[in-house]
Backbone as CSV, one residue per row, in Angstrom:
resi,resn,N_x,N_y,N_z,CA_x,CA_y,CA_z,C_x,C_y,C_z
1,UNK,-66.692,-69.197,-6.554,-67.264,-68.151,-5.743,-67.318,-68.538,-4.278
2,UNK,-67.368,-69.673,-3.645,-67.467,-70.228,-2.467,-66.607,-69.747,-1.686
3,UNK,-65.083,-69.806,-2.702,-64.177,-70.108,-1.889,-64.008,-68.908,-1.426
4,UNK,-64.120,-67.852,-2.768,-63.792,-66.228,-2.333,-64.454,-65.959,-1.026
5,UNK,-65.989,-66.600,-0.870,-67.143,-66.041,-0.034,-66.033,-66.313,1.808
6,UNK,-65.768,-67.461,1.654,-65.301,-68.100,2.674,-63.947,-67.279,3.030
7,UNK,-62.882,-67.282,2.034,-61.974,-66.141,2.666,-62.130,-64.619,2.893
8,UNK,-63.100,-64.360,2.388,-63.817,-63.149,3.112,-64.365,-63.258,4.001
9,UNK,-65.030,-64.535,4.661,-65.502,-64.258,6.218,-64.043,-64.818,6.831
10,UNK,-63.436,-65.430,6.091,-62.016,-65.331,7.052,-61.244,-63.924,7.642
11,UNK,-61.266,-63.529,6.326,-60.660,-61.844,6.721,-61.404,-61.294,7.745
12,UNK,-62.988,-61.038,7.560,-63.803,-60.743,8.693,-63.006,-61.191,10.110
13,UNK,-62.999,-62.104,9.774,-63.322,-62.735,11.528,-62.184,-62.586,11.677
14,UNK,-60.741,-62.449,11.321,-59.402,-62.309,12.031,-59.516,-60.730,11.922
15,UNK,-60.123,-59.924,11.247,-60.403,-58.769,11.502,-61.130,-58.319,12.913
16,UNK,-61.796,-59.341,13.070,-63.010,-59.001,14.153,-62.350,-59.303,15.496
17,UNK,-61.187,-60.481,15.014,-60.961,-60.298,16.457,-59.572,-59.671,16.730
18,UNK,-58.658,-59.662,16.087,-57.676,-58.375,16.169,-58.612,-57.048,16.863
19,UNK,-59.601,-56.777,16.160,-59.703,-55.495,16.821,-60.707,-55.573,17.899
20,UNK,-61.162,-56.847,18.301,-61.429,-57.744,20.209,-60.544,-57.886,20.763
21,UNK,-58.858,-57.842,20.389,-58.237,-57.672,21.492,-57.469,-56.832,21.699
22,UNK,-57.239,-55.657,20.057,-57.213,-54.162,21.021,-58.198,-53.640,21.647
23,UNK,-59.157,-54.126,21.656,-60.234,-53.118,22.139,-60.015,-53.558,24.108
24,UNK,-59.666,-54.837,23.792,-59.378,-55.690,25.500,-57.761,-55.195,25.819
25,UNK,-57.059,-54.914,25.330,-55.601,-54.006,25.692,-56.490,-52.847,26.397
26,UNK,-56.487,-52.338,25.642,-57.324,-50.882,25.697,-57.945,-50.429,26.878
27,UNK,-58.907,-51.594,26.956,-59.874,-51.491,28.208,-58.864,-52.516,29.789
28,UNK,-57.546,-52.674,29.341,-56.854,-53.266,30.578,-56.480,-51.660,30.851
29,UNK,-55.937,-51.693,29.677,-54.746,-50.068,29.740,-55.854,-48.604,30.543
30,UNK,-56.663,-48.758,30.158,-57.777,-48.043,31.081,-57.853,-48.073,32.420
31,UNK,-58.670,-49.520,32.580,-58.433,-49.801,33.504,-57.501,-49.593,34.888
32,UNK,-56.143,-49.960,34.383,-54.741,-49.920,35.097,-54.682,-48.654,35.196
33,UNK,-54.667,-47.243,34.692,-54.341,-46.075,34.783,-55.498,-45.260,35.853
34,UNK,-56.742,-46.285,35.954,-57.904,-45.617,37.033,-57.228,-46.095,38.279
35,UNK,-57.011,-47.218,38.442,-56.711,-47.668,39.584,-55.309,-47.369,40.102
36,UNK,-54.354,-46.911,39.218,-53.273,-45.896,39.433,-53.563,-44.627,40.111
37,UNK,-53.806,-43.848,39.248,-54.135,-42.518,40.017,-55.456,-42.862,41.126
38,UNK,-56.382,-43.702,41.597,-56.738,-43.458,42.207,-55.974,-43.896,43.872
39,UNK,-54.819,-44.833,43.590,-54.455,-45.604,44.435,-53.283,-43.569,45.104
40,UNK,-52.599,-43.031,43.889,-52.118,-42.040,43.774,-53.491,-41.290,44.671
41,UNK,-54.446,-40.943,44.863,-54.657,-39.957,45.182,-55.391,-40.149,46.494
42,UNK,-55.475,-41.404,46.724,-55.808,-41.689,48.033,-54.326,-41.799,48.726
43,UNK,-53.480,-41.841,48.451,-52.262,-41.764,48.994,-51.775,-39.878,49.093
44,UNK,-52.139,-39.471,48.372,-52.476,-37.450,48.876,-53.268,-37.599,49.770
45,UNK,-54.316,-37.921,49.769,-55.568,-37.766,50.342,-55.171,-38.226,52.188
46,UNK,-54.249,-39.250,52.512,-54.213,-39.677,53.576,-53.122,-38.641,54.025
47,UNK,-52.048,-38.301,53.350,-50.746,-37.816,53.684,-51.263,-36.348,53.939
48,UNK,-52.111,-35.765,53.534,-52.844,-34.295,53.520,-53.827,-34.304,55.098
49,UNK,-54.411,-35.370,55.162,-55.272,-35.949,56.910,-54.130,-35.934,57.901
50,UNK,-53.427,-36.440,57.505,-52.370,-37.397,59.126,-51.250,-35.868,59.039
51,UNK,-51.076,-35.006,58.306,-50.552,-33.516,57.957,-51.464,-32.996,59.281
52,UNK,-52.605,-32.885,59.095,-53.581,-31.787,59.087,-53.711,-32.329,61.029
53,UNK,-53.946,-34.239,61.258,-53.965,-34.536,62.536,-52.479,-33.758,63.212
54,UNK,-51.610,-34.254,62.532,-50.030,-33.513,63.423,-49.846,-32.381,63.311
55,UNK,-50.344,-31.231,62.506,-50.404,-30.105,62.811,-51.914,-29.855,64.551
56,UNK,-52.511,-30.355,64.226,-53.776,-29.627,65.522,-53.089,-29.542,67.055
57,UNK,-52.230,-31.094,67.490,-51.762,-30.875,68.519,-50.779,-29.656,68.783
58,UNK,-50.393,-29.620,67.764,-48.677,-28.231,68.083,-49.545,-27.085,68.064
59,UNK,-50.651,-27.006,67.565,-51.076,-25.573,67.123,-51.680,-25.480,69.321
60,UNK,-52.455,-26.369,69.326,-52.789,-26.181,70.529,-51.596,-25.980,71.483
61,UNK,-50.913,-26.779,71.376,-49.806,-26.639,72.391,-49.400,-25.280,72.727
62,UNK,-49.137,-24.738,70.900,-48.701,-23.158,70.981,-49.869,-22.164,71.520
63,UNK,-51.045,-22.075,71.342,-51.807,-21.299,72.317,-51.886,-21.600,73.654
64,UNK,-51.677,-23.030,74.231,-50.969,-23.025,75.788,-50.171,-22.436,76.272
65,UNK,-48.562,-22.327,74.861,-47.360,-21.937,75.709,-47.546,-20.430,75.914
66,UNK,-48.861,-20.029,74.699,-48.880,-17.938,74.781,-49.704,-17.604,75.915
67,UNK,-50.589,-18.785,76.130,-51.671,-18.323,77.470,-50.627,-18.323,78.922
68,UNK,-49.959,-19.184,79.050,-48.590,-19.255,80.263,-48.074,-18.282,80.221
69,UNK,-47.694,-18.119,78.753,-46.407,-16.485,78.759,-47.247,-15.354,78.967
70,UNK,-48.480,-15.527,78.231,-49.475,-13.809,78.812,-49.632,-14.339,80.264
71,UNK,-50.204,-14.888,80.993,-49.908,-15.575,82.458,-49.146,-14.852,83.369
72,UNK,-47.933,-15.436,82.495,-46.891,-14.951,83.494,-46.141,-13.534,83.664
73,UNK,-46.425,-13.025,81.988,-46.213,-11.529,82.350,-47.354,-10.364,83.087
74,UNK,-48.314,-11.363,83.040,-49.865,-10.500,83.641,-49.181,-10.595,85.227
75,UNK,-48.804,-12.043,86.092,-48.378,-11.752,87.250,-47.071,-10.975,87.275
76,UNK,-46.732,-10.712,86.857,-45.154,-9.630,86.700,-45.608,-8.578,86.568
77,UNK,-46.611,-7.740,86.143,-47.445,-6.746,85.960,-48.185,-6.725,87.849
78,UNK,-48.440,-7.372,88.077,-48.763,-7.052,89.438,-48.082,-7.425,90.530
């Protein structure tokens, strides 16, 4: 009976830890996929800002070039 007792906590314990190191795959594989998409979405996140900075100058520019052109047809008008 000993011996049975003993290869049953053998089975246990290579049981126990087989499924300690899927559970540690698992929690890498987790892991790796947060820090993926987050690395992914701070990389939107910047490309959507530095978008949004290089659009403001042109937009201004273009209400300069319409204030000149109303400007200049207002003095052509008089």
């Amino acid at each position: 009976m000993a011996s049975n007792e003993s290869l049953t906590d053998l089975t246990v314990s290579v049981a126990s830890e087989e499924e300690r190191a899927h559970n540690n795959l698992m929690m890498i594989i987790a892991t790796l996929s947060w820090v993926l998409l987050s690395i992914i979405t701070l990389f939107i996140y910047c490309c959507n800002y530095w978008q949004v900075l290089r659009s403001r100058p042109r937009h201004h520019q273009r209400e300069s070039e319409s204030e000149v052109q109303q400007n200049t047809l207002l003095s052509l008008d008089n």
